[in-house]
C-alpha positions as CSV (number, residue, x, y, z in Angstrom):
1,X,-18.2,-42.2,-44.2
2,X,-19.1,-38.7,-45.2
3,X,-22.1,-39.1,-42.9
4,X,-19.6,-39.6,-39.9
5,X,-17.7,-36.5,-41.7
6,X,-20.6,-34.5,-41.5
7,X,-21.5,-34.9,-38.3
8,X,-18.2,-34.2,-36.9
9,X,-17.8,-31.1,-39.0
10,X,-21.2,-30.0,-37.4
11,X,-20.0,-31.1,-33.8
12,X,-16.9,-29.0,-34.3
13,X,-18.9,-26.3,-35.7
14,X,-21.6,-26.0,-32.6
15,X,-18.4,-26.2,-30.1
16,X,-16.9,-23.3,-31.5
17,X,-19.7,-21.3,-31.0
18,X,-20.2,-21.8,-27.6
19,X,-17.1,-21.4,-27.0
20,X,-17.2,-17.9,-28.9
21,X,-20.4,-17.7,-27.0
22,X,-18.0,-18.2,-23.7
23,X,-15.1,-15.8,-24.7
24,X,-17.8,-12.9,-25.3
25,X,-19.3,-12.9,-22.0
26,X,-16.3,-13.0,-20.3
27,X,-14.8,-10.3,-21.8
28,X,-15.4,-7.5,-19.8
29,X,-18.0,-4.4,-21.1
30,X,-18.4,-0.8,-20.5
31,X,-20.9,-0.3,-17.8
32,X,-22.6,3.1,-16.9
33,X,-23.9,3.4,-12.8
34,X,-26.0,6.2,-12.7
35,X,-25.5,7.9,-8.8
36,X,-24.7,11.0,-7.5
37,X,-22.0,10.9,-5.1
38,X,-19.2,12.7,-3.2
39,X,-16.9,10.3,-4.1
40,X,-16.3,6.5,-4.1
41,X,-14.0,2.8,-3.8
42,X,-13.7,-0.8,-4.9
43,X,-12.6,-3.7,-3.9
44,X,-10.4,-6.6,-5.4
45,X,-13.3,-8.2,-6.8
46,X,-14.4,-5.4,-8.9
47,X,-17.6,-4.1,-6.3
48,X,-17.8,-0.5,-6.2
49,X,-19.2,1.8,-3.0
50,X,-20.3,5.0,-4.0
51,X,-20.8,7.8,-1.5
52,X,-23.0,10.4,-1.3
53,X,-22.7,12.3,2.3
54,X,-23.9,10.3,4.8
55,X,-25.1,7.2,2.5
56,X,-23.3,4.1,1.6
57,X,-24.1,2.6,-2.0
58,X,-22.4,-1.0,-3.2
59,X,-22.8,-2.1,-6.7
60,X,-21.8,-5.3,-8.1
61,X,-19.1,-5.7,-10.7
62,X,-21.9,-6.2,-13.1
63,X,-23.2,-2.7,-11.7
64,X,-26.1,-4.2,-10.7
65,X,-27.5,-2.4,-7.0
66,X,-26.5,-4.6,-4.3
67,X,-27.5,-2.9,-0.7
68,X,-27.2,0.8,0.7
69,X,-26.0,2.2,4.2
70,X,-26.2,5.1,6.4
71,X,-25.8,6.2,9.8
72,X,-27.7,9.8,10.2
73,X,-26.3,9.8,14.1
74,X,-22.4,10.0,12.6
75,X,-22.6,13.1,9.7
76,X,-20.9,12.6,6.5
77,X,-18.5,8.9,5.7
78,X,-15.1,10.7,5.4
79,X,-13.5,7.1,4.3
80,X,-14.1,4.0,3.0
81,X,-11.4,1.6,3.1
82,X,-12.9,-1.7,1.0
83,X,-9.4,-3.3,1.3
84,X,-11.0,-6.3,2.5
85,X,-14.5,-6.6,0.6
86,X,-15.8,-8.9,3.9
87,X,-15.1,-6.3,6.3
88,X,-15.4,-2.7,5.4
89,X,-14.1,0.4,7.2
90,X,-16.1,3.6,7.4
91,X,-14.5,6.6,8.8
92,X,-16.3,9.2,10.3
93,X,-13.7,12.5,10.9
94,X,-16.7,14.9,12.7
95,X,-17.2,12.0,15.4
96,X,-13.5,10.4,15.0
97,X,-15.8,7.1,14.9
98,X,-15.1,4.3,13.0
99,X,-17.8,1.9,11.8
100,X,-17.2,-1.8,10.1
101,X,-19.7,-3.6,7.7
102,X,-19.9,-6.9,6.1
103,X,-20.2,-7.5,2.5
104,X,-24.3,-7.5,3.0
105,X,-23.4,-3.6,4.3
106,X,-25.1,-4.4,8.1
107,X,-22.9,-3.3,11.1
108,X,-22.8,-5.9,13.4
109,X,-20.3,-4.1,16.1
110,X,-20.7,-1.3,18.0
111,X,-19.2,2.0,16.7
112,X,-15.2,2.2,17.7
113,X,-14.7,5.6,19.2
114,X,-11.3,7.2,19.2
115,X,-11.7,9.4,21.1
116,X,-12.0,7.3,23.9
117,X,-9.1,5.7,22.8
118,X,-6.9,9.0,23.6
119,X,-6.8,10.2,19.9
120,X,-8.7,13.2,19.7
121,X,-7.2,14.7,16.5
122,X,-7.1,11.6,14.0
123,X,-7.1,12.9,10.1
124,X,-6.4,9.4,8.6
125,X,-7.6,5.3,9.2
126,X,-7.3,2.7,6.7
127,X,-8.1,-1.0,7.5
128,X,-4.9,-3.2,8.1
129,X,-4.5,-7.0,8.0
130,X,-6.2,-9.6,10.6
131,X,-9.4,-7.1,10.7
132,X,-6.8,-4.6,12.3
133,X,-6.7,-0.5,11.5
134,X,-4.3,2.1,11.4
135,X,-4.4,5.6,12.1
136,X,-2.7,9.2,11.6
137,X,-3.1,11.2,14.6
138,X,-2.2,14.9,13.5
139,X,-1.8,15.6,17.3
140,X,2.0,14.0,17.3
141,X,2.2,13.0,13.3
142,X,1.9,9.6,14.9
143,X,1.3,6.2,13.3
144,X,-0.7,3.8,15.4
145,X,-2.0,0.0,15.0
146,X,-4.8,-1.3,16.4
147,X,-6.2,-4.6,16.4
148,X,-9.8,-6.2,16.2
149,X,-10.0,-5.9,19.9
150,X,-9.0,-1.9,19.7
151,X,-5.6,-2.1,21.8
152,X,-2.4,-0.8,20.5
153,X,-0.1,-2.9,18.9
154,X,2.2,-0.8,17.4
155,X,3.1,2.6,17.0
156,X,5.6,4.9,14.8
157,X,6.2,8.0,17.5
158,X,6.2,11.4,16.1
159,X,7.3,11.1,12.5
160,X,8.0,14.5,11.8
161,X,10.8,13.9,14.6
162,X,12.1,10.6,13.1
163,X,11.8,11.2,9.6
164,X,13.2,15.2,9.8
165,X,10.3,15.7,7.4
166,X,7.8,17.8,6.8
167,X,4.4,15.6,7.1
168,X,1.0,16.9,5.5
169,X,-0.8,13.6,4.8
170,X,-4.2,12.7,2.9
171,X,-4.4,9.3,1.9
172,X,-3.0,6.0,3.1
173,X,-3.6,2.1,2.3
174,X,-2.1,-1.2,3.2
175,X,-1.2,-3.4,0.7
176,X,0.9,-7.1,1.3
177,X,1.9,-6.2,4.8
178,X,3.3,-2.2,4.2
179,X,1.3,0.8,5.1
180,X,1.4,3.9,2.0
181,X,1.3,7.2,3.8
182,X,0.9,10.4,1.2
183,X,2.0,13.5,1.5
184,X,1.1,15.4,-1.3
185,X,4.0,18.0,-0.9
186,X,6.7,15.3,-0.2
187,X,5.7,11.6,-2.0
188,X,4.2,8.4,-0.5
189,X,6.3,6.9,2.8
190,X,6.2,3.2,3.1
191,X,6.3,1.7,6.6
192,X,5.8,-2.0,7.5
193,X,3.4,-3.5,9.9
194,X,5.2,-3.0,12.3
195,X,5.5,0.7,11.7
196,X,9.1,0.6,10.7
197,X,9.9,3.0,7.9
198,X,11.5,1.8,4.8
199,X,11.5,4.3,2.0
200,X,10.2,6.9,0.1
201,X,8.1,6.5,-3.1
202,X,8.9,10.3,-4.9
203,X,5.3,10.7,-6.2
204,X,4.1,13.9,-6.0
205,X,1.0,16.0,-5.7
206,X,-1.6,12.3,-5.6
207,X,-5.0,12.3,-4.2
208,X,-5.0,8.9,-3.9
209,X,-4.1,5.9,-5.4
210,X,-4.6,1.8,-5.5
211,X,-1.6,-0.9,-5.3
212,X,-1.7,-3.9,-6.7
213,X,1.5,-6.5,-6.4
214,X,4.4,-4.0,-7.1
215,X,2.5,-1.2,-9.1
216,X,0.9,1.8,-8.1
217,X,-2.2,2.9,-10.0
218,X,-2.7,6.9,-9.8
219,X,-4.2,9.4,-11.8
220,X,-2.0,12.6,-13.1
221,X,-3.9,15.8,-14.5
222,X,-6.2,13.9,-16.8
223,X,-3.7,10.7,-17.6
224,X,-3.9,7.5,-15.7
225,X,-0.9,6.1,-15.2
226,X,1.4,3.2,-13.1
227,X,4.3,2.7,-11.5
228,X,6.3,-0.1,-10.8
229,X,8.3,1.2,-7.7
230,X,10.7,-1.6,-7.6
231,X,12.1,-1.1,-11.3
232,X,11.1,2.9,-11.0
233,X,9.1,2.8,-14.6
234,X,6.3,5.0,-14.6
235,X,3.7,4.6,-17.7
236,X,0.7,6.7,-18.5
237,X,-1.3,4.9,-20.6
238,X,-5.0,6.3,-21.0
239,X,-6.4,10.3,-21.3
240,X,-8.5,10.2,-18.9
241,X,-11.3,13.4,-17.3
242,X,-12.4,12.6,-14.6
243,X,-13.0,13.5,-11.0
244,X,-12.1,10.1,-9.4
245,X,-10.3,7.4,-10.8
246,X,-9.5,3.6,-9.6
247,X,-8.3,0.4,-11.1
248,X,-9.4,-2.7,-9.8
249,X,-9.8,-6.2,-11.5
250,X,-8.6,-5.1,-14.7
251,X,-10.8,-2.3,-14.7
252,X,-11.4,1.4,-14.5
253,X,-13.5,3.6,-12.4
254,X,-14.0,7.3,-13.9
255,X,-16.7,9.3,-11.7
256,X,-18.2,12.0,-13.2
257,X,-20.4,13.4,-10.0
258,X,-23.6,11.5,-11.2
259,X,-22.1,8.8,-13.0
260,X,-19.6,5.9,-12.6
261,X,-18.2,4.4,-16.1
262,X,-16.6,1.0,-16.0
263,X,-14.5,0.4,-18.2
264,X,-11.6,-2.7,-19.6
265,X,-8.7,-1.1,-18.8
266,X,-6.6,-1.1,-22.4
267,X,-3.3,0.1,-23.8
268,X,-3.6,2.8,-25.9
Protein backbone atom coordinates (compact mmCIF):
# COMPACT_ATOMS: atom_id res chain seq x y z
CA UNK A 1 0.00 0.00 0.00
CA UNK A 2 2.63 2.59 0.81
CA UNK A 3 4.48 1.36 -2.36
CA UNK A 4 1.27 2.46 -4.46
CA UNK A 5 1.56 5.74 -2.05
CA UNK A 6 4.83 6.35 -3.12
CA UNK A 7 4.60 6.08 -6.45
CA UNK A 8 1.76 8.30 -6.83
CA UNK A 9 3.35 10.85 -4.60
CA UNK A 10 6.36 10.67 -7.09
CA UNK A 11 3.88 10.76 -10.18
CA UNK A 12 2.30 13.86 -8.78
CA UNK A 13 5.58 15.17 -8.02
CA UNK A 14 7.20 14.82 -11.77
CA UNK A 15 3.75 16.31 -13.15
CA UNK A 16 4.10 19.32 -11.30
CA UNK A 17 7.31 20.07 -12.61
CA UNK A 18 6.59 19.90 -16.00
CA UNK A 19 4.00 21.69 -15.70
CA UNK A 20 6.16 24.45 -13.81
CA UNK A 21 8.47 23.55 -16.62
CA UNK A 22 5.30 24.61 -19.04
CA UNK A 23 4.22 27.83 -17.13
CA UNK A 24 7.96 29.15 -17.34
CA UNK A 25 8.39 29.00 -20.95
CA UNK A 26 5.36 30.48 -21.68
CA UNK A 27 5.67 33.28 -19.72
CA UNK A 28 6.89 35.87 -21.74
CA UNK A 29 10.89 37.35 -21.26
CA UNK A 30 12.60 40.45 -21.83
CA UNK A 31 14.32 40.23 -25.25
CA UNK A 32 17.01 42.70 -26.46
CA UNK A 33 17.20 43.03 -30.83
CA UNK A 34 20.22 44.68 -31.49
CA UNK A 35 19.61 46.95 -34.98
CA UNK A 36 19.97 50.29 -35.93
CA UNK A 37 16.98 51.76 -37.39
CA UNK A 38 14.87 54.80 -38.39
CA UNK A 39 12.03 53.48 -36.90
CA UNK A 40 9.87 50.36 -36.78
CA UNK A 41 6.17 48.04 -36.40
CA UNK A 42 4.60 44.80 -35.36
CA UNK A 43 2.07 42.80 -36.07
CA UNK A 44 -0.69 40.93 -33.98
CA UNK A 45 1.37 38.07 -33.57
CA UNK A 46 4.20 39.83 -31.81
CA UNK A 47 6.82 39.98 -35.24
CA UNK A 48 8.57 43.11 -35.33
CA UNK A 49 9.91 45.06 -38.74
CA UNK A 50 12.59 47.35 -38.07
CA UNK A 51 13.63 49.96 -40.60
CA UNK A 52 16.62 51.38 -41.40
CA UNK A 53 16.25 53.78 -44.70
CA UNK A 54 15.73 51.84 -47.40
CA UNK A 55 15.99 48.25 -45.68
CA UNK A 56 13.33 46.08 -44.31
CA UNK A 57 14.21 43.86 -41.18
CA UNK A 58 11.48 41.23 -39.53
CA UNK A 59 12.22 39.55 -36.35
CA UNK A 60 10.35 36.88 -34.80
CA UNK A 61 8.50 37.31 -31.51
CA UNK A 62 11.34 35.31 -30.14
CA UNK A 63 13.61 38.10 -31.74
CA UNK A 64 15.19 35.62 -33.62
CA UNK A 65 16.16 37.18 -37.52
CA UNK A 66 13.63 36.05 -39.82
CA UNK A 67 14.37 37.69 -43.53
CA UNK A 68 15.32 41.34 -44.73
CA UNK A 69 14.09 43.64 -47.68
CA UNK A 70 14.95 46.53 -49.76
CA UNK A 71 14.24 48.16 -52.84
CA UNK A 72 17.33 50.59 -53.73
CA UNK A 73 15.17 51.83 -57.07
CA UNK A 74 12.30 53.44 -54.48
CA UNK A 75 14.64 55.64 -51.67
CA UNK A 76 13.74 55.43 -48.09
CA UNK A 77 10.28 53.08 -46.76
CA UNK A 78 8.26 56.06 -45.40
CA UNK A 79 5.55 53.34 -43.95
CA UNK A 80 5.03 50.13 -42.87
CA UNK A 81 1.66 49.14 -42.25
CA UNK A 82 1.96 45.20 -40.80
CA UNK A 83 -1.79 45.32 -40.02
CA UNK A 84 -2.15 42.18 -41.63
CA UNK A 85 1.22 40.08 -40.98
CA UNK A 86 0.45 37.96 -44.50
CA UNK A 87 0.42 41.00 -46.55
CA UNK A 88 2.54 43.97 -45.68
CA UNK A 89 2.31 47.55 -47.02
CA UNK A 90 5.45 49.57 -47.73
CA UNK A 91 5.01 53.15 -48.50
CA UNK A 92 7.34 54.96 -50.46
CA UNK A 93 6.45 59.04 -50.17
CA UNK A 94 9.61 60.17 -52.76
CA UNK A 95 8.02 57.78 -55.58
CA UNK A 96 4.25 57.85 -54.09
CA UNK A 97 4.79 53.92 -54.73
CA UNK A 98 3.39 51.46 -52.78
CA UNK A 99 4.95 47.99 -52.45
CA UNK A 100 3.22 44.72 -50.72
CA UNK A 101 5.14 41.66 -49.23
CA UNK A 102 4.29 38.37 -47.85
CA UNK A 103 5.24 37.22 -44.51
CA UNK A 104 8.57 35.50 -46.14
CA UNK A 105 9.20 39.56 -47.08
CA UNK A 106 9.27 38.73 -51.24
CA UNK A 107 7.20 41.11 -53.46
CA UNK A 108 5.26 39.13 -55.62
CA UNK A 109 3.29 42.22 -57.47
CA UNK A 110 4.33 44.82 -59.24
CA UNK A 111 4.98 48.23 -57.53
CA UNK A 112 1.34 50.19 -57.30
CA UNK A 113 2.07 53.75 -58.51
CA UNK A 114 -0.17 56.64 -57.43
CA UNK A 115 0.70 58.65 -59.38
CA UNK A 116 -0.74 57.07 -62.21
CA UNK A 117 -3.60 56.72 -60.27
CA UNK A 118 -4.26 60.74 -60.32
CA UNK A 119 -2.78 61.30 -56.77
CA UNK A 120 0.16 63.15 -57.02
CA UNK A 121 0.42 64.63 -53.57
CA UNK A 122 -0.41 61.52 -51.17
CA UNK A 123 1.23 62.10 -47.44
CA UNK A 124 -0.57 59.07 -45.84
CA UNK A 125 -1.61 54.94 -46.81
CA UNK A 126 -2.32 52.40 -44.45
CA UNK A 127 -3.50 48.82 -45.49
CA UNK A 128 -7.39 48.37 -45.16
CA UNK A 129 -9.38 45.14 -45.03
CA UNK A 130 -9.83 42.46 -48.05
CA UNK A 131 -5.96 43.33 -49.08
CA UNK A 132 -7.50 46.89 -49.77
CA UNK A 133 -5.54 50.46 -48.85
CA UNK A 134 -6.37 53.84 -48.06
CA UNK A 135 -4.90 57.06 -48.61
CA UNK A 136 -4.67 60.90 -47.64
CA UNK A 137 -4.15 62.95 -50.52
CA UNK A 138 -3.00 66.45 -49.15
CA UNK A 139 -3.98 67.88 -52.65
CA UNK A 140 -7.92 68.05 -51.58
CA UNK A 141 -7.54 66.61 -47.69
CA UNK A 142 -9.24 63.64 -49.40
CA UNK A 143 -9.83 60.16 -48.05
CA UNK A 144 -9.73 57.48 -50.71
CA UNK A 145 -10.26 53.47 -50.75
CA UNK A 146 -8.80 51.39 -52.97
CA UNK A 147 -9.05 47.80 -53.51
CA UNK A 148 -6.71 44.83 -54.40
CA UNK A 149 -7.31 45.56 -57.95
CA UNK A 150 -6.35 49.51 -57.39
CA UNK A 151 -9.88 51.08 -58.46
CA UNK A 152 -11.67 53.46 -56.14
CA UNK A 153 -14.16 52.27 -54.00
CA UNK A 154 -14.84 54.87 -51.88
CA UNK A 155 -13.96 58.25 -51.09
CA UNK A 156 -14.49 61.10 -48.21
CA UNK A 157 -14.33 64.46 -50.61
CA UNK A 158 -12.35 67.32 -49.15
CA UNK A 159 -12.56 66.93 -45.44
CA UNK A 160 -11.48 70.16 -44.44
CA UNK A 161 -14.86 71.27 -46.35
CA UNK A 162 -17.04 68.60 -44.60
CA UNK A 163 -15.59 68.53 -41.34
CA UNK A 164 -15.02 72.74 -41.05
CA UNK A 165 -11.71 71.55 -39.60
CA UNK A 166 -8.47 72.25 -39.78
CA UNK A 167 -6.66 68.93 -41.02
CA UNK A 168 -2.71 68.40 -40.53
CA UNK A 169 -2.57 64.58 -40.50
CA UNK A 170 0.48 62.10 -39.65
CA UNK A 171 -0.62 58.79 -38.81
CA UNK A 172 -3.61 56.61 -39.59
CA UNK A 173 -4.62 52.75 -39.14
CA UNK A 174 -7.63 50.61 -39.58
CA UNK A 175 -8.74 48.63 -36.95
CA UNK A 176 -12.34 46.35 -36.94
CA UNK A 177 -13.73 48.07 -39.97
CA UNK A 178 -12.93 52.07 -38.96
CA UNK A 179 -10.12 54.10 -40.34
CA UNK A 180 -8.03 56.50 -37.34
CA UNK A 181 -6.94 59.65 -39.02
CA UNK A 182 -4.49 61.90 -36.57
CA UNK A 183 -4.05 65.18 -36.52
CA UNK A 184 -1.76 66.07 -34.00
CA UNK A 185 -3.15 69.72 -33.53
CA UNK A 186 -6.89 68.55 -33.40
CA UNK A 187 -7.22 64.54 -32.07
CA UNK A 188 -7.73 61.25 -34.03
CA UNK A 189 -11.06 61.27 -36.57
CA UNK A 190 -12.74 57.99 -36.95
CA UNK A 191 -14.38 57.26 -40.24
CA UNK A 192 -15.82 53.85 -41.31
CA UNK A 193 -15.10 51.89 -44.38
CA UNK A 194 -17.00 53.48 -46.18
CA UNK A 195 -15.47 56.78 -45.37
CA UNK A 196 -18.33 58.06 -43.37
CA UNK A 197 -17.15 60.13 -40.38
CA UNK A 198 -18.27 59.28 -37.00
CA UNK A 199 -16.48 61.15 -34.27
CA UNK A 200 -13.75 62.55 -32.80
CA UNK A 201 -11.28 60.84 -30.36
CA UNK A 202 -9.72 64.27 -28.34
CA UNK A 203 -6.15 62.94 -28.22
CA UNK A 204 -3.74 65.35 -28.73
CA UNK A 205 -0.27 65.90 -29.92
CA UNK A 206 0.29 61.55 -30.82
CA UNK A 207 2.88 60.29 -33.20
CA UNK A 208 1.27 57.29 -33.49
CA UNK A 209 -0.51 54.83 -31.89
CA UNK A 210 -1.92 50.92 -32.02
CA UNK A 211 -5.71 49.74 -31.35
CA UNK A 212 -6.56 46.88 -30.13
CA UNK A 213 -10.59 45.90 -29.46
CA UNK A 214 -11.81 49.27 -27.90
CA UNK A 215 -8.39 50.69 -26.46
CA UNK A 216 -5.87 52.83 -27.86
CA UNK A 217 -2.27 52.18 -26.94
CA UNK A 218 -0.08 55.62 -27.25
CA UNK A 219 2.87 56.93 -25.72
CA UNK A 220 2.75 60.53 -23.79
CA UNK A 221 6.13 62.35 -22.95
CA UNK A 222 7.88 59.34 -21.48
CA UNK A 223 4.49 57.37 -19.98
CA UNK A 224 2.76 54.76 -21.94
CA UNK A 225 -0.61 54.86 -21.54
CA UNK A 226 -4.40 53.55 -22.88
CA UNK A 227 -7.53 54.62 -23.63
CA UNK A 228 -10.64 53.00 -23.73
CA UNK A 229 -12.61 55.51 -26.01
CA UNK A 230 -15.90 54.04 -25.44
CA UNK A 231 -15.96 54.55 -21.51
CA UNK A 232 -13.39 57.68 -22.01
CA UNK A 233 -10.75 56.21 -19.17
CA UNK A 234 -7.40 57.02 -19.98
CA UNK A 235 -4.57 55.08 -17.80
CA UNK A 236 -0.82 55.53 -17.89
CA UNK A 237 0.62 52.77 -16.59
CA UNK A 238 4.54 52.44 -17.30
CA UNK A 239 7.60 55.35 -17.28
CA UNK A 240 8.78 54.76 -20.24
CA UNK A 241 12.15 56.63 -22.51
CA UNK A 242 12.00 55.92 -25.46
CA UNK A 243 12.04 56.98 -29.10
CA UNK A 244 9.26 54.53 -30.37
CA UNK A 245 6.94 52.70 -28.53
CA UNK A 246 4.18 49.78 -29.50
CA UNK A 247 2.10 47.24 -27.83
CA UNK A 248 1.29 44.20 -29.41
CA UNK A 249 0.52 40.61 -28.02
CA UNK A 250 0.78 41.65 -24.57
CA UNK A 251 4.01 43.23 -25.12
CA UNK A 252 6.08 46.34 -25.40
CA UNK A 253 8.32 47.72 -28.03
CA UNK A 254 10.82 50.55 -26.73
CA UNK A 255 13.46 51.49 -29.58
CA UNK A 256 16.36 53.13 -28.56
CA UNK A 257 18.01 53.87 -32.23
CA UNK A 258 20.17 50.62 -32.05
CA UNK A 259 18.14 48.63 -29.97
CA UNK A 260 14.66 47.12 -29.66
CA UNK A 261 13.64 45.91 -25.94
CA UNK A 262 10.77 43.51 -25.62
CA UNK A 263 9.24 43.50 -22.89
CA UNK A 264 5.69 41.78 -20.73
CA UNK A 265 3.77 44.60 -20.59
CA UNK A 266 2.96 44.91 -16.57
CA UNK A 267 1.03 47.21 -14.22
CA UNK A 268 3.02 49.18 -12.26
Amino acid sequence: MNKRINIKALLFSVALCFSFSFMKQDAPKKLVVKTKLDYFATDNLGNLYAVKENELIKYLISGKLFARYSNLKLGNISTVDATNPLKLLLYYRDFQQIIFLDNQLTNNSEPISLEKLGYEQTDLVCASANNSFWIYNKQNNELVRFNEASKKISATGNLKQILQAELKPNFMIEHNGFLFLNSPETGIFVFDIFGTFNKIISLKNLKRFDVSDEIIYFQKDSLFCSYNYRLFEEVCKNNCKADQINYAKNRLYKSYGDSIIIEPLTPN
